[in-house]
N, C-alpha and C positions, 0 to 999 in steps of 0.2 A: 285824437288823430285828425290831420286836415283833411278836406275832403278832395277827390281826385275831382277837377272841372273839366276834364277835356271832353266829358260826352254832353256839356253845356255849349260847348264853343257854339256850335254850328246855331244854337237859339241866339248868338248876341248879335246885332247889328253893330256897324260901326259908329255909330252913334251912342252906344255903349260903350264901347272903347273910348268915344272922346272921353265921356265923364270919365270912367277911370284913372285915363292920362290926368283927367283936369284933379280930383283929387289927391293923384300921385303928386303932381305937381306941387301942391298946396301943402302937404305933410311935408316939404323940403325945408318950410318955416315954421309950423306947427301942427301938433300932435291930431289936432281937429279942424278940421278945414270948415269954415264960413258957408254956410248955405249959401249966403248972400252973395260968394267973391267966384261962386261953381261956374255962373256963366262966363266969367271972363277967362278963367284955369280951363275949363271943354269948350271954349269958342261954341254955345250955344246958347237959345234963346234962354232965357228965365223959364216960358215953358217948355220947352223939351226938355228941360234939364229935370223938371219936375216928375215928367213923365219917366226919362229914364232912373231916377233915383229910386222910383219907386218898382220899374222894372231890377236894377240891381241887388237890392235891399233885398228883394225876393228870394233870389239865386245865393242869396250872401256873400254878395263880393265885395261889400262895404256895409259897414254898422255905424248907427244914428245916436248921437248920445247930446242930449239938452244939457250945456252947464249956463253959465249966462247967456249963450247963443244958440243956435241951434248948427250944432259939426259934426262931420264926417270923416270915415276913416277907412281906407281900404281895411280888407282881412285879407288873410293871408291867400285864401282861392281869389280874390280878386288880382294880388298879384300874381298869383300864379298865371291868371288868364292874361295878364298883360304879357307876361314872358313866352308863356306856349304861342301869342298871337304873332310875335317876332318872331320865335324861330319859324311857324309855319309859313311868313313872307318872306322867309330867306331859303325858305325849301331845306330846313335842318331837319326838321322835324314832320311826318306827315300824318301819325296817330300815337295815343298813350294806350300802353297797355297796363297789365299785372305791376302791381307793385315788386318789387324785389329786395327793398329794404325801409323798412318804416321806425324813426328813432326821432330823440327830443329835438336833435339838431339838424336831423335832415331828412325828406322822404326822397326815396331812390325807385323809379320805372323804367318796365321795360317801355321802350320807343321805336318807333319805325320807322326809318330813313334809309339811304341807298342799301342799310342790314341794320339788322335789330343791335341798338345803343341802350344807352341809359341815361335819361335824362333824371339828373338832380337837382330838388330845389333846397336851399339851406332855410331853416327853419331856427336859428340864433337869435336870443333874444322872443323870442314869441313867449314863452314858458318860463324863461330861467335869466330874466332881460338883464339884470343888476348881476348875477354873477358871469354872466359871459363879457360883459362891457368892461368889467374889472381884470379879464385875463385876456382882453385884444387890445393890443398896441394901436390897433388901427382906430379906435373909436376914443382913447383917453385924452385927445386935446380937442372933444367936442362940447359946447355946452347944452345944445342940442341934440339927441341921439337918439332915434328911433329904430325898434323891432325893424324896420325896412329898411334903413339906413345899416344896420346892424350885418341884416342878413344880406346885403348887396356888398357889403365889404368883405364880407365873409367868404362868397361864391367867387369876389373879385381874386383875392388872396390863393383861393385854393386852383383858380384857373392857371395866374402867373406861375402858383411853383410848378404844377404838372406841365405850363408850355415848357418851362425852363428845362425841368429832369427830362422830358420824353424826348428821343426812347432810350437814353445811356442807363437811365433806371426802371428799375422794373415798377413804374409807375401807371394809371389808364392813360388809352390816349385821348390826348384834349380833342376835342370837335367845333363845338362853339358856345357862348356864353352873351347870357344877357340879363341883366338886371343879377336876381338873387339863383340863378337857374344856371345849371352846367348842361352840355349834352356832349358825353365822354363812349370810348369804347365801351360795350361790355364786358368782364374779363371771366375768365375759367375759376373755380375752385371756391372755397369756403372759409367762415373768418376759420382761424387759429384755433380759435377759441372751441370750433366744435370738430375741429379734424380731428379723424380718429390714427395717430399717426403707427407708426408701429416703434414701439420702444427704439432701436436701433437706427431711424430716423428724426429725433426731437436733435440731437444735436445739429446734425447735417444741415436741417431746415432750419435753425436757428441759425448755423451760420450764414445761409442763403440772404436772412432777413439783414443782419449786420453787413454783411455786403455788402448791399443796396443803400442801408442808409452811412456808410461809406462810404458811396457813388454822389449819394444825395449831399451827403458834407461838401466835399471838394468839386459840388456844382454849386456850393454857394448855400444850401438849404438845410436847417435839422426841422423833425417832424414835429418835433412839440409834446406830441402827444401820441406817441405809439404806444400799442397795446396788443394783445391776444387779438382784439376786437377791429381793428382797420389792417391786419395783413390776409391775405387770403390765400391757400394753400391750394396747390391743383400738382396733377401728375409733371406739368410744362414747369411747372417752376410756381413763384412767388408774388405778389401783386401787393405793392403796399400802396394803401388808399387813405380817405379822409385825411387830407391837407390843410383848412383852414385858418391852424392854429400855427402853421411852421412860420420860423422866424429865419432870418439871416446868419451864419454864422459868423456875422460882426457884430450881433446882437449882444447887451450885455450882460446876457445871460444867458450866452449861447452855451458853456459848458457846463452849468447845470441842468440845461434843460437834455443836454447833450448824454448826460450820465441817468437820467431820469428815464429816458428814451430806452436806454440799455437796462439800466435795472427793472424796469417794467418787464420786458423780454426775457431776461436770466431768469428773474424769480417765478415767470408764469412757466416755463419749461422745465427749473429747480425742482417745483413745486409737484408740477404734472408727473414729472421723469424722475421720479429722486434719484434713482442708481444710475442715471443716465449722465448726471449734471451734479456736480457739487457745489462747494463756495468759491464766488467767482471773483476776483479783483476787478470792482466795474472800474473805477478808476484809471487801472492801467489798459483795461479795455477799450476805454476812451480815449489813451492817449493815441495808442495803438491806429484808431479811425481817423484821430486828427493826423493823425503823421501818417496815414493811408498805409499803414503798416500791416493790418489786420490780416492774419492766414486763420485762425480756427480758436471758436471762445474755448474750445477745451485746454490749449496752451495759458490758460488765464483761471483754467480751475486749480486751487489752492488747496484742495481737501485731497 
């Protein structure tokens, strides 16, 4: 797990900041930035630059590694600090609190701003870098590709689709975004995955979810990757989250990703409910979404 830096902020000067900008800057060409190229990428002297390296190194906001040269490399808290330092000069952000969700691809906080949000940083690529660059569209015409590059397209991705849905779907609402970092509503209720529903409600809220990504089609957008695990369930209704991975529905693979979306859903509530849900024609289910036809996946149970 990465570590949370917002109770570092206040120890970094902004001379601190330059270096980090300067070897952000630097990883835009290569994976290890030049000790030697730092002064010019932080606009500082050779020695302050020294000084602060060795102030960062400390805090771990960048890791030192000798191959033929001597390079650096933000870590992932040193991005993070870069992003919390923007939103707190645009007044998005004014402290981090409790975590609220910690996973490979992304850590999720509570935040405090005009009311408590949630600021996310996407964490793609840091752990799992070769299989996540093979299933984002957005990184396959790179030759270049870095964990930061990675995860900044990622948080780019998942801001566009929630500007685009919110609010005709029951998506968070966007707030603001910078680098790999979202700062979105916070919303009611729990994944799917752990709701304790009551039998006579798996289908109802299944339908709720198909709905939405219904709404979500005919705005242009399928999720990619819906699961148990990114809808969250509350007395208000339904909240479907984690967007990074959704594609366009001109994409050309939008209707298997489209049927994948839905079978994921049938089988975890099939599974869950068995008397509740039986075998479902994802197929015609699908068609169904694409022609905005959808009234209830039980007209599509088969058994």
């Amino acid at each position: 797990m990465v570590r949370n830096v917002a109770g570092e902020m206040v120890t970094l000067d902004d001379e601190d900041f330059y270096l980090l900008s300067g070897v952000e800057q630097g990883m835009r060409f290569s994976e290890w930035v030049r000790r030697d190229k730092l002064p010019d990428y932080a606009n500082l002297t050779a020695e302050e630059v020294e000084y602060r390296l060795d102030r960062c190194l400390d805090r771990e906001l960048i890791q030192r590694k000798t191959i033929q040269y001597e390079g650096y490399q933000l870590t992932f808290e040193g991005y993070d600090a870069l992003a919390l330092r923007t939103f707190a000069e645009r007044e998005t952000v004014e402290g981090v609190g409790a975590p609220l969700g910690l996973g490979k691809e992304g850590d999720v906080y509570e935040a405090r701003s005009f009311k408590p949000v949630a600021l996310k940083y996407h964490r793609e690529g840091y752990t799992n870098f070769r299989e996540v660059n093979r299933g984002r569209e957005y990184t396959a015409d790179r030759n270049h590709v870095s964990w930061m590059y990675t995860a900044r397209k990622a948080a780019e991705r998942e801001y566009q689709v929630i500007e685009d849905l919110y609010p005709d779907v029951a998506v968070p609402r966007p707030i603001d975004h910078n680098r790999h970092a979202i700062v979105m509503d916070k919303f009611a209720g729990v994944e799917l995955a752990r709701a304790k529903l009551d039998p006579e409600q798996a289908v109802p809220v299944l339908d709720l979810i198909v709905r939405e990504l219904t709404k979500a089609y005919h705005r242009g957008w399928i999720h990619a990757d819906a699961s148990e695990h990114n809808v969250a369930v509350a007395e208000s209704g339904i909240t479907l989250f984690d967007w990074p991975q959704a594609v366009p529905t001109d994409h050309e693979n939008a209707r298997e990703l489209l049927e994948r979306d839905l079978r994921n859903l049938v089988r975890y509530i099939g599974r869950k409910y068995p008397h509740q849900l039986g075998e479902v024609d994802i197929a015609a289910l699908a068609n169904a979404v694409v022609e905005n036809e959808f009234v209830s996946v039980a007209a599509f149970d088969g058994s």
